[in-house]
C-alpha positions, 0 to 999 in steps of 0.5 A: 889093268894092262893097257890093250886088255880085251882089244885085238891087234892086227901086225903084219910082218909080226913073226920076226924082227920090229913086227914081232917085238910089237905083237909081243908088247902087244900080248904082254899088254892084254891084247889078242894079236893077229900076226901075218906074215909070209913063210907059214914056218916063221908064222907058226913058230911066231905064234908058239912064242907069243902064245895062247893069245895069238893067231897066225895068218900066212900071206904075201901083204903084196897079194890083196886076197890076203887082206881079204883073208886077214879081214875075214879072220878077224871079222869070225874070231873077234868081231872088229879090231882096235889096232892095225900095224902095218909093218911089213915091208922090203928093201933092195939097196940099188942104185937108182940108174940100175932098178929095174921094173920089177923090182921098183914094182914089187918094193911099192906093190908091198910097202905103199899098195899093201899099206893101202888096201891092208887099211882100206880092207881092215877100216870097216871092221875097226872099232871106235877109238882105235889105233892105225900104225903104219911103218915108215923109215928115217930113209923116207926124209934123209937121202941114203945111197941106193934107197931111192925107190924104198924112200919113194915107197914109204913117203907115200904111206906117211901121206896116206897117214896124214890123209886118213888121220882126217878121214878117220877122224869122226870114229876116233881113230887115230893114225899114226906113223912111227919110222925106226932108224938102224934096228939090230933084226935079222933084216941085217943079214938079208940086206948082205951084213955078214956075221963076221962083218957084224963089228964093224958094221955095228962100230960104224952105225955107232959112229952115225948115230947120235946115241951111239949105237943101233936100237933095239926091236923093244925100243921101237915096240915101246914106242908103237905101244905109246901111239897105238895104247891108251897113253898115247889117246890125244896123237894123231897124225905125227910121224915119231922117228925111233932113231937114235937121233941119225935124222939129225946127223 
């Protein structure tokens, strides 16, 4: 019997990158997947790919009226959720003595209060013995040039993970945080890596990173997979860096 046969799983951020490579596991593993994501092209193509067991929600996660929609959805199709990722999330590399207002704003507003209320919206309807995933970054505890204000974000839901693992815990729920290190996704692109500078990118993470090179989407969706499936049923409250061993360098 596949892992997650009959449970439903709900990523937000799954129609690319880390997030899609989770809601694919996920899928491969028997469950029906709620994806959420905010280009309703991407969403619509994500959907496509994962097939007949996946629905598509279009939103901004920054916007709190789409948890409300993700929470409805999800009450009328199926009931309850067994699983919650929340994996979407933003970063603008900027020196910390030139971040303005807005954009320190919209980097908590999207990867700490999205979080927060994604799992305030989406508790009530998670079934017992469930699973809560929220992403984090090795940024969170090793300081890297101009990502203060992203670090600053993800510290926080690994304190509400650590909080909720106790709040949670009469229902069996387990919380987890599972924080990927240098990951080849698109997100490369939309940080500044152009094609042509991809080598020596690559050449240089490799360099810095311990396994000696940069990981895989799969790879980290293997890990979400452990901590929100059946094997990993006695994990709580742990924060798995999917790194490459870059933390220890």
């Amino acid at each position: 019997m596949k892992q997650l046969e009959g449970k439903v799983a709900v990523v937000t951020g799954g129609n690319s990158g880390i997030g899609f490579a989770m809601a694919s596991r996920f899928v491969q593993e028997g469950a029906s997947v709620v994806i959420v994501g905010r280009r309703a092209d991407a969403v619509e193509a994500a959907v496509q790919q994962l097939g007949a067991q996946a629905i598509g929600v279009t939103g901004d996660i920054a916007d709190l009226g789409t948890h409300d929609r993700v929470a409805a959805l999800v009450a009328a199709e199926f009931g309850g959720a067994d699983i919650y990722v929340a994996n979407a999330g933003m970063n603008t590399i900027t020196p910390s003595d030139q971040v303005g207002v807005e954009e320190y704003d919209i980097q908590f507003a999207t990867n700490t209060r999205a979080v927060f209320f994604g799992v305030q919206k989406i508790g009530p309807l998670m079934r017992r013995d469930g699973a809560i995933l929220l992403v984090s970054s090795i940024a969170s505890g090793k300081a890297l040039d101009g990502h203060a204000v992203y670090a600053g974000s993800k510290a926080a839901i690994e304190a509400f993970a650590r909080s909720w693992a106790l709040e949670f815990k009469t229902r069996g729920i387990r919380v987890n945080v599972i924080s990927p290190g240098p990951v080849d996704t698109p997100i490369l692109a939309k940080l500044g890596v152009a094609a042509t500078e991809r080598p020596a990118f690559e050449a240089m993470m490799a360099g810095a990173i311990p396994l000696g090179r940069m990981g895989r989407a799969e790879e980290v969706a293997n890990a979400a997979l452990l901590l929100a499936g059946s094997e990993g049923s006695f994990i709580t409250g742990v924060n798995l860096r999917v790194d490459g061993g870059i933390a220890l360098a």
